[in-house]
N, C-alpha and C positions, 0 to 999 in steps of 0.2 A: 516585467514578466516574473511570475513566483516561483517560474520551473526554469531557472538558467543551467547550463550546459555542467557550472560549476556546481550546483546544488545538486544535479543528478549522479556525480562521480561523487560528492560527498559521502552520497545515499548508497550506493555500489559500494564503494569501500567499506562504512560501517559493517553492511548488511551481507553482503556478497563474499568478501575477500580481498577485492582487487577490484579498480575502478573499471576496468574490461569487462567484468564477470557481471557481464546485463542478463543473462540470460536464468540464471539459478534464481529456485523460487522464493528465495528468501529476497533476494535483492527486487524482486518483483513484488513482491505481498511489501517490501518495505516505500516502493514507491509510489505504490495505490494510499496505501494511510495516509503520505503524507499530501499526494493531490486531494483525498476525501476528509482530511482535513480542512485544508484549502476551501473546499464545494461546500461544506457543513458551516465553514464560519461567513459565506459568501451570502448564505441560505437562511441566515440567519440575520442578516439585514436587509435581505431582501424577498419576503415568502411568496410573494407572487411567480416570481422565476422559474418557471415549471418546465423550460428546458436543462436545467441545471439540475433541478430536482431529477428528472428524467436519466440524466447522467451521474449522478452522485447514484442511485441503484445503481445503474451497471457497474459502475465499477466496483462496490459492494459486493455483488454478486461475481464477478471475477476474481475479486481476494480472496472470498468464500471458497469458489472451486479451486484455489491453489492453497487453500490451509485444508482442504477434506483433502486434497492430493497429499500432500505430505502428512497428515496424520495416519493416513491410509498406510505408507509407501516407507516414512521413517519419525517416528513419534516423538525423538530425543529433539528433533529438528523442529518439528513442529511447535514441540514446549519452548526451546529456546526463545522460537521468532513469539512466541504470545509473549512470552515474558519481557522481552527486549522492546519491543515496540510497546506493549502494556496495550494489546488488545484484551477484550471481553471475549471468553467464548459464546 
């Protein structure tokens, strides 16, 4: 599996503060990249897969409404998490 228990407190810790800290939207927008990563290189040997394609939007669209949330809410936060993960606006 690409999502083990350990790879997700990795991702908490960088992202969040603390491997506990699932909840704040950085630790969230940090673990969407790295599954739509995952989906985009999956999708990419396989283009027929259109339940995957199906899923690689949502979750897209999820990061999306939690980087307009925090651009909205606190900007410095928002720049950080584009910068750190090396999203595109």
């Amino acid at each position: 599996m690409y999502l083990t228990s350990k790879v997700k407190k990795e991702i908490f810790k960088k992202n969040g503060g603390s491997e506990k800290n699932t909840g704040s939207a950085e630790s969230q927008i940090a673990l969407f990249t790295h599954r739509i990563d995952h989906l985009t290189a999956h999708l990419k040997e396989r283009k027929k897969d259109y339940n995957t394609q199906r899923s690689l939007l949502n979750l897209v669209g999820k990061r999306r409404a939690l980087l307009d949330y925090l651009k909205k809410n606190d900007i410095e936060r928002y720049r950080s998490i584009i910068k750190s993960l090396e999203i595109r606006k």
